[in-house]
N, C-alpha and C positions, 0 to 999 in steps of 0.2 A: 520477555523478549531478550535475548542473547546479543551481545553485539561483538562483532570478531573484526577489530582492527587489523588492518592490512595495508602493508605500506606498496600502494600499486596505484600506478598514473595517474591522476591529478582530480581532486576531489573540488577544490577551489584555489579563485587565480588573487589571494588572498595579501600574498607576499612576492608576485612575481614579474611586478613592476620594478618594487624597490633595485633601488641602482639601474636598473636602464635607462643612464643618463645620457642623451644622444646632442648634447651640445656640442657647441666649437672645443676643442682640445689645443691644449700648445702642440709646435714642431716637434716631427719625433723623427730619429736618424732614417728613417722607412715612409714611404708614404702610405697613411691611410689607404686602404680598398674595401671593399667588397661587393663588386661587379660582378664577377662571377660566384657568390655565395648566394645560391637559391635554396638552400634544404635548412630545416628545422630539426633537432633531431629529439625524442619523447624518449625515458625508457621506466620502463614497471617492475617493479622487485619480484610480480608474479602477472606473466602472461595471460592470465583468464582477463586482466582487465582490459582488453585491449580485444577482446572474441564475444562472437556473438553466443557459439558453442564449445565444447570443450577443445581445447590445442590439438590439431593436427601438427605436429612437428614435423612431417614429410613433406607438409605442403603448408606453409606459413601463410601463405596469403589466403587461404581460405580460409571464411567466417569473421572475417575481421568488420568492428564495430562501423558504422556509417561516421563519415568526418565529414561536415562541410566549414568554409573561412572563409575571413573578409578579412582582405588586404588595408589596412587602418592608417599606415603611410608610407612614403617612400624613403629613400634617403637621399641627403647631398653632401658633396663637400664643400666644408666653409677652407677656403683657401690653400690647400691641400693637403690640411693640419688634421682636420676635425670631423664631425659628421652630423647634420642635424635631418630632423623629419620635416618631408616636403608634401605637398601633395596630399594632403591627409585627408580622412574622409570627411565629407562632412550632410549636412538634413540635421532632421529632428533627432533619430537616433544620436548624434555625434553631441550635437548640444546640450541633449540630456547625459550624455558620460559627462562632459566636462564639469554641466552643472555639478552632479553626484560627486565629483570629486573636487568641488569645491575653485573653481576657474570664474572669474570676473573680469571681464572684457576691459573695465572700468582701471583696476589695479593690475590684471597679470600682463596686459597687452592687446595686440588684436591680432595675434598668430598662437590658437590654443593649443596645438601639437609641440612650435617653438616651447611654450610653458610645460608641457608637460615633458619635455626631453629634457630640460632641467630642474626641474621640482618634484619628478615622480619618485625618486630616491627619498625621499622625505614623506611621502603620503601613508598614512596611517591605512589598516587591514580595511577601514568601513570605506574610505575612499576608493580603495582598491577594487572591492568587490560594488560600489555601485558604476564607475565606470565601465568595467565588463560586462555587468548583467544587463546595463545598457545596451550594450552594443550586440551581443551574443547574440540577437534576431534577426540581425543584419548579414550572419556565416549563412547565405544562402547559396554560395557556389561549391559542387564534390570535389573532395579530392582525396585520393587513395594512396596510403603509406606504403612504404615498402618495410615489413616486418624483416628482422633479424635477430640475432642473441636469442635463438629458442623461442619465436617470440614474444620476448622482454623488450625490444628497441624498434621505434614505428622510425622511419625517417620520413618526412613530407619534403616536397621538391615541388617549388614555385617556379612563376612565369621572370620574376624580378627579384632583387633584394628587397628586404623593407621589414617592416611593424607587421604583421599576422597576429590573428587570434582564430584560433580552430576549436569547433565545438562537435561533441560527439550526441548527434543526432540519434543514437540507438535507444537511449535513455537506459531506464532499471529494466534488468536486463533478470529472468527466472532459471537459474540452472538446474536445482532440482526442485521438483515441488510432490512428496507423496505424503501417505495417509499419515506419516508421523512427523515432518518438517517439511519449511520451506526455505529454498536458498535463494537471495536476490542479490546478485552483483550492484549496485549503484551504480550510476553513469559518474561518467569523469565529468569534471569541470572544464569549463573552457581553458584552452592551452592558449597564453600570450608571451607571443616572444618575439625576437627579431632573429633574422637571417645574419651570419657571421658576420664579425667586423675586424676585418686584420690590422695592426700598427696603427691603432691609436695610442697615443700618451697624454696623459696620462689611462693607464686602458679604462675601455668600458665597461663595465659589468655586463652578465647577462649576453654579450656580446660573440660567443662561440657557436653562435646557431643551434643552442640547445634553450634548454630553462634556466640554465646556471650554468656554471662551467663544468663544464663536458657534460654531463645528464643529472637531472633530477627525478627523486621519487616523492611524491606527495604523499599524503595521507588519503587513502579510500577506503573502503569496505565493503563488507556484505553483513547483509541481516537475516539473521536465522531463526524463524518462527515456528516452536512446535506446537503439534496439529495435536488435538486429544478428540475424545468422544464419548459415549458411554450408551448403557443399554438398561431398559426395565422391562418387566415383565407385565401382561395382560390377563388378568385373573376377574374370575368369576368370585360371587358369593361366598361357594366353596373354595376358595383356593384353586379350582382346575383350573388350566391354562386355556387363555379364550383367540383366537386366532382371528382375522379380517376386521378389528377392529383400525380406524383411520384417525390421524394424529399429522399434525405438521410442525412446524420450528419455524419459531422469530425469532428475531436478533432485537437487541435492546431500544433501535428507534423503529420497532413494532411491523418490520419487515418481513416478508416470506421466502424462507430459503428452498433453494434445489440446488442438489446435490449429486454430482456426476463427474466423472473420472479424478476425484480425488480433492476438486474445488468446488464453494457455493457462491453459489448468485442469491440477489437479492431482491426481491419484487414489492410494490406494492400490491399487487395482486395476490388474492385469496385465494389458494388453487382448491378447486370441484372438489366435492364428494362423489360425484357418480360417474359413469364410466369408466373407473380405476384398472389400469395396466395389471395385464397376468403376473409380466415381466417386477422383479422387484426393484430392479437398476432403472428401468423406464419410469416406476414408482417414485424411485427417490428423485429423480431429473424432475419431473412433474409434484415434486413440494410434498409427495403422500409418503407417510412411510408406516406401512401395515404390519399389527404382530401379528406373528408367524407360527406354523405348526412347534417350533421349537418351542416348547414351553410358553409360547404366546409371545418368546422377548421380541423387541422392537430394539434395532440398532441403529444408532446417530455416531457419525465417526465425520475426521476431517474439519472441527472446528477450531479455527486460532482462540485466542481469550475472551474472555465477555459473558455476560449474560444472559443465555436466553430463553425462550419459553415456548414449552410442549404444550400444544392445545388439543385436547383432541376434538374430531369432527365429526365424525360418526360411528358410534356403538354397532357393533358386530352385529350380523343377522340374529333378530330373537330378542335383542337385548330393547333396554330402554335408551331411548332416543334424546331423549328429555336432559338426562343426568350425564354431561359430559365435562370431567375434570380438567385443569391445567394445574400445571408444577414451573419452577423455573429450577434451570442449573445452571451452576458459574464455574470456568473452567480457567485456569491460569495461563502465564506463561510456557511452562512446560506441556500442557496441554492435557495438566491431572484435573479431573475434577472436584472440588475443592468446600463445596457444598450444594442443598438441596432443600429448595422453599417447598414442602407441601400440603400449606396450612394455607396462605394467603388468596391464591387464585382457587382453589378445591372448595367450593360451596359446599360439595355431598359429604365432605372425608372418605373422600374416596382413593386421593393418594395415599401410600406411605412408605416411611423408610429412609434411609439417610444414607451417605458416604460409607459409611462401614459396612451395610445390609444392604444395600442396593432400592431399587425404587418397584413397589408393585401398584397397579391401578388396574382398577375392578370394575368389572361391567355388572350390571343386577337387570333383572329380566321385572321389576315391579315396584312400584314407589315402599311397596310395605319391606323388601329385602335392602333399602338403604339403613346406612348405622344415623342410630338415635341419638344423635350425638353433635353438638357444638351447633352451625348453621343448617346444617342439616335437619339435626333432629326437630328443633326451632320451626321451622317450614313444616314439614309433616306433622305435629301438633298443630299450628294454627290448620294448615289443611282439614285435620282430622275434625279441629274444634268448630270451623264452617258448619262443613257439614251435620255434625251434631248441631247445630245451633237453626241449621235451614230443618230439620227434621221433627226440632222440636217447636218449629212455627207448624210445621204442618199438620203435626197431632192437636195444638191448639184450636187452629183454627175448624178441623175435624171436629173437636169438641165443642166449638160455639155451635156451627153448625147441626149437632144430634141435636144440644139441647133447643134448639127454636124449634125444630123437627117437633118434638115430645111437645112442646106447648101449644101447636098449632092446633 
């Protein structure tokens, strides 16, 4: 798996506490405001993080990610100097942030917002991120940015000044997904910030109605997973190529896959032998995938990495019914296939071949056209040696029988 760092809107609210210290402040020649400061402002080093599809740039507000927030508190002025958090939220959610960041009624006080408007500059990344992830259940009201900068810059615009934390509801988001990769934007992390704060003094951080001063870009990404496959062929006895022979694909915790438009699913379900699609796309949707007039090959395409296992389920018209092999393949990251078991699950030895020669599996129309050989040949001898052994009670016993015959 590929990992393509991208520095685009906000993966975690990790660091972005630190310094939004919302205590009292000494006099400063200006008085403290921010009444009229209701907008937030986000911006991304790359626009896609911010869409649900790719940029329309003629028309920015289309496709933009889901954002819902919860207002976490408000502000006041301490004496016309300063500015603290008033009104903050509070329940269960609010009490489990504080707990997570380490607040005891006992030592910080009995106003957990007062504590945190001056202690949050000091709280370490794991405090950070369990106060938010706390509360980040509670962004249940919409609200919709106004994109700008190409969009690179979301602005959000509240009812009030205050503490906001906005989460993007879209989540992992798929841009491309075909037969040879796939692209998945991450969702952002929760955005916590406050609405602008003018002439404080000493100033405040974090305090320009952005993430930081003037805008931040966080750390996000996307994950690019390449897709591989591969194909073997359905061989007779001879070598000919044997065609409607049925086989399906498990994935490593013994799952049944199908396979349509380019992604698989995964069932507990065993899919039928009988009734099978003309259609070979309807085929592969329904878990079957049948060799084909092409030389018999069967083709599996579209799997990320792992290990998994071709069984087959039913021998071609004619063939033996009895004698049905399974192989496993392991495919990497880039989505090569990288080797090929077809010794372990193949009773008959009926697979063979490897990465470099590719894989054949044979159908035989009679227990006597299996190879004599390994577990196989093993079973057909005892088979064979039954028999001789039931054959040779019944000439004995043939024989007791004359002779009482003759003495009678």
């Amino acid at each position: 798996m590929k990992m393509r760092k991208l520095f685009a809107g906000l993966a975690a609210a990790a660091t972005l506490l630190s310094g939004l210290a919302l205590g009292a402040t000494t006099a400063s020649a200006a008085e403290v405001s921010f009444e009229n400061n209701k907008t937030i402002t986000v911006t991304a080093t790359d626009a896609q993080q911010f869409y649900t599809q790719t940029v329309d740039t003629t028309n920015l507000q289309s496709n933009l990610r889901t954002f819902d927030y919860v207002k976490l508190a408000g502000y006041e002025k301490v004496a016309g100097t300063g500015v603290k958090l008033v009104n903050g939220l509070t329940g269960d959610a609010a009490n489990a942030a504080f707990a997570a960041a380490g607040y005891d009624a006992t030592k910080n006080g009995s106003d957990p917002w007062q504590w945190l408007g001056t202690t949050s500059g000091s709280w370490t990344a794991d405090q950070t991120k369990g106060f938010v992830n706390a509360l980040k259940d509670s962004a249940t009201t919409g609200v919709t940015p106004v994109a700008s900068n190409e969009g690179k810059t979301l602005t959000f615009t509240f009812d009030s000044a205050g503490l906001y934390l906005i989460v993007d509801k879209s989540g992992d988001l798929t841009i491309t997904d075909t037969v040879d990769s796939k692209l998945v934007w991450k969702a952002n992390g929760p955005f916590l910030a406050g609405t602008k704060i003018e002439n404080a003094d000493p100033a405040i951080q974090n305090a320009l109605g952005a993430l930081s001063e003037g805008t931040i870009d966080a750390k996000s990404g996307s994950v690019e997973t390449h897709k591989g496959g591969f194909t073997f062929k359905k061989v007779d006895a001879n070598n000919a190529k044997v065609s409607g022979a049925v086989f399906v694909v498990k994935n490593s915790e013994g799952k049944y896959g199908q396979y349509s438009n380019n992604n698989w699913t995964w069932t507990d379900t065993k899919p039928g032998k009988d009734n099978i699609p003309a259609d070979d796309a309807q085929r592969k949707a329904a878990g079957l995938f049948v060799s084909g007039d092409n030389l018999g090959t069967v083709q599996v395409q579209g799997l990320t990495a792992g290990t998994y296992t071709v069984e087959e389920i039913k021998a071609a018209e004619g063939y033996l019914q009895t004698a049905l092999p399974s192989f496993t393949v392991t495919i990497n990251d880039q989505g090569q296939v990288t080797s090929y078991d077809v010794n372990t699950l193949d009773t008959w030895s009926l697979v063979d071949g490897d990465v470099n020669s590719g894989v054949t599996v044979k159908n035989v129309k009679s227990i006597t056209q299996l190879p004599l050989t390994g577990a196989a040949g093993t079973i057909l001898f005892s088979a064979v040696g039954v028999i001789l052994a039931a054959a040779a009670g019944t000439v004995f016993l043939k024989s007791r029988s004359t002779k009482r015959a003759l003495r009678a």
